[in-house]
C-alpha positions as CSV (number, residue, x, y, z in Angstrom):
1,X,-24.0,-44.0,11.1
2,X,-23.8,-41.2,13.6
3,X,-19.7,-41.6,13.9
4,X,-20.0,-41.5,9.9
5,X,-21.8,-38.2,10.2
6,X,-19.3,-36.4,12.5
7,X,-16.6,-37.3,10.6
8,X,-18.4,-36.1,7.3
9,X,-19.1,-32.7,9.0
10,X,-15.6,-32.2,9.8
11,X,-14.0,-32.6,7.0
12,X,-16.8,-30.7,5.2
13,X,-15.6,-27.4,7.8
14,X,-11.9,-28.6,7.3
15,X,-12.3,-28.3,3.9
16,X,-14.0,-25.0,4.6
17,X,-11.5,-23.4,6.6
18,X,-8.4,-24.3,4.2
19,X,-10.1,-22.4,1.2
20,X,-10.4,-19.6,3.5
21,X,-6.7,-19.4,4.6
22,X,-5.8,-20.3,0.6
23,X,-7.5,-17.1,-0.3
24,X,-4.3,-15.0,-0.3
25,X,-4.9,-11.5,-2.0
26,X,-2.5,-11.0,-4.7
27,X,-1.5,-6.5,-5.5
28,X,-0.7,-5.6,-8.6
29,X,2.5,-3.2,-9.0
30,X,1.2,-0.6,-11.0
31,X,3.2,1.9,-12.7
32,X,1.2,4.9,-12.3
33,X,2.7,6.7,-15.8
34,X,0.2,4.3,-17.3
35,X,-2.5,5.1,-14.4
36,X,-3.0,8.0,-16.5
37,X,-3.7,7.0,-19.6
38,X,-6.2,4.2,-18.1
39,X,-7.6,5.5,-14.5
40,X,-11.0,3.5,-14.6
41,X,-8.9,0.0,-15.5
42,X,-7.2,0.1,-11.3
43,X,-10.9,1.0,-10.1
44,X,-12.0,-2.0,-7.3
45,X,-8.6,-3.8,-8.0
46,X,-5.8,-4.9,-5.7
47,X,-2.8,-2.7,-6.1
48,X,0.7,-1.9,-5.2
49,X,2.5,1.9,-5.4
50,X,5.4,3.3,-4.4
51,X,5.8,6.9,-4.2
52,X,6.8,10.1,-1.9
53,X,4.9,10.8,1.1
54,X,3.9,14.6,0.8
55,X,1.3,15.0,3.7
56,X,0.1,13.3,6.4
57,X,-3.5,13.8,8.3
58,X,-2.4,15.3,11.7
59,X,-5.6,12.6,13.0
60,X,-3.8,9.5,11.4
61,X,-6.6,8.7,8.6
62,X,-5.0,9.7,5.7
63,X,-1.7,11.1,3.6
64,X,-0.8,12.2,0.3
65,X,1.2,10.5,-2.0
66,X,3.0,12.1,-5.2
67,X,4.7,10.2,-7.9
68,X,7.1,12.8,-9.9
69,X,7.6,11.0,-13.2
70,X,3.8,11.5,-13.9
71,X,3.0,13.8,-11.7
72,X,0.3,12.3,-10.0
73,X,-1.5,12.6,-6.6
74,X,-2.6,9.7,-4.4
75,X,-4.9,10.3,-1.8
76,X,-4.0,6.8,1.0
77,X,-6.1,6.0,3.6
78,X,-5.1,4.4,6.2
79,X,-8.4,3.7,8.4
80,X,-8.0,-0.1,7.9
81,X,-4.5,0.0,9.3
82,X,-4.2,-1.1,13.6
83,X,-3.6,1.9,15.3
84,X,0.0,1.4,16.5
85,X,1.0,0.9,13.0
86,X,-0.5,4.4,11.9
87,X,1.0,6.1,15.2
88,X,4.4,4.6,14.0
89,X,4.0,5.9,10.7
90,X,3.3,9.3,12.1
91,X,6.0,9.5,14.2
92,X,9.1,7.9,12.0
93,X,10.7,10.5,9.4
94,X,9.0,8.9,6.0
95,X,10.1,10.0,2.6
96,X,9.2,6.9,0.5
97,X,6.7,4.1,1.1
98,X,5.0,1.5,-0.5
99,X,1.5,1.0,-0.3
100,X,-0.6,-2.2,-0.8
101,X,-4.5,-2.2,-1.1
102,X,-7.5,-1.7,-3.0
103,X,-7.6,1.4,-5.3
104,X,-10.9,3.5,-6.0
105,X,-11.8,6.1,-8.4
106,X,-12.8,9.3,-6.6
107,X,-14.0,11.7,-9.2
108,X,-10.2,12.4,-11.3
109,X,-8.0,11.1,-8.3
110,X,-7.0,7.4,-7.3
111,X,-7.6,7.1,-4.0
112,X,-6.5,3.5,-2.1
113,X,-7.8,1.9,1.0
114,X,-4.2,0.7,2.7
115,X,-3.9,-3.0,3.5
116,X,-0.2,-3.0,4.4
117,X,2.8,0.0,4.3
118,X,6.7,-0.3,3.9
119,X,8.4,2.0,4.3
120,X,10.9,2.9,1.9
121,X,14.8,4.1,2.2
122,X,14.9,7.7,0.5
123,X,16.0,8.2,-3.2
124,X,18.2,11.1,-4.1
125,X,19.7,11.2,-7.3
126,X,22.1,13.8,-6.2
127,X,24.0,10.6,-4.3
128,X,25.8,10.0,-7.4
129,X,27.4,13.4,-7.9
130,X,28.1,14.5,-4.8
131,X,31.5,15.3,-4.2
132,X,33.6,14.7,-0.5
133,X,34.1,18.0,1.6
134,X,38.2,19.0,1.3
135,X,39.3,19.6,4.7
136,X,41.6,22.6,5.1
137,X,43.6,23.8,8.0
């Protein structure tokens, strides 16, 4: 009876544990053209947004985000990231990232609470058009 018990317990905190580590959180890639139209929709949710990186908080808690299609501003904070990966995003040269993590509504501007950053290579849509140098003696 007892050996029956033990065995019961741990499959009841097995069982426990596995619906724990099966509780992967799942960001939505949001365009944020359509952020516009509907701001209150993102509000609580899990997102994901890429866009340039036009400020960063000198104190590592924060930067700004702006997205030039709709020109929209993202406030990202980045309190719940370790610090060696905030000191690493302070100190590499960042022009694009994407951001991961739950969005709130702070009076008219989206504001998210960063779970995870890439960064991103930069975009220039000059890279098409430009032309080689001629080299002249």
């Amino acid at each position: 009876m007892n050996r029956a018990f033990c065995l019961l317990s741990l499959v009841i905190i097995f069982t426990g544990f596995t619906g724990t580590a099966a509780a992967d959180v799942r960001y939505t890639k949001i365009n944020i053209a359509a952020f516009c139209n509907y701001p209150e929709a993102l509000d609580g949710r899990f997102v994901e947004v890429s866009a340039r990186v036009i400020a960063i908080n000198a104190e590592s808690k924060s930067m700004e985000l702006f997205d030039s299609e709709s020109k929209t501003m993202i406030v990202v904070r980045l309190s719940q990231l370790r610090k060696s990966e905030r000191s690493s995003l302070i100190n590499s040269d960042v022009r694009r990232v994407a951001v991961s993590g739950r969005a709130r509504m702070v009076g008219e501007r989206l504001m998210i609470d960063a779970e995870k950053i890439e960064i991103l290579p930069a975009v220039s849509k000059l890279t098409d058009q430009t032309v080689p140098l001629a080299v002249t003696n």
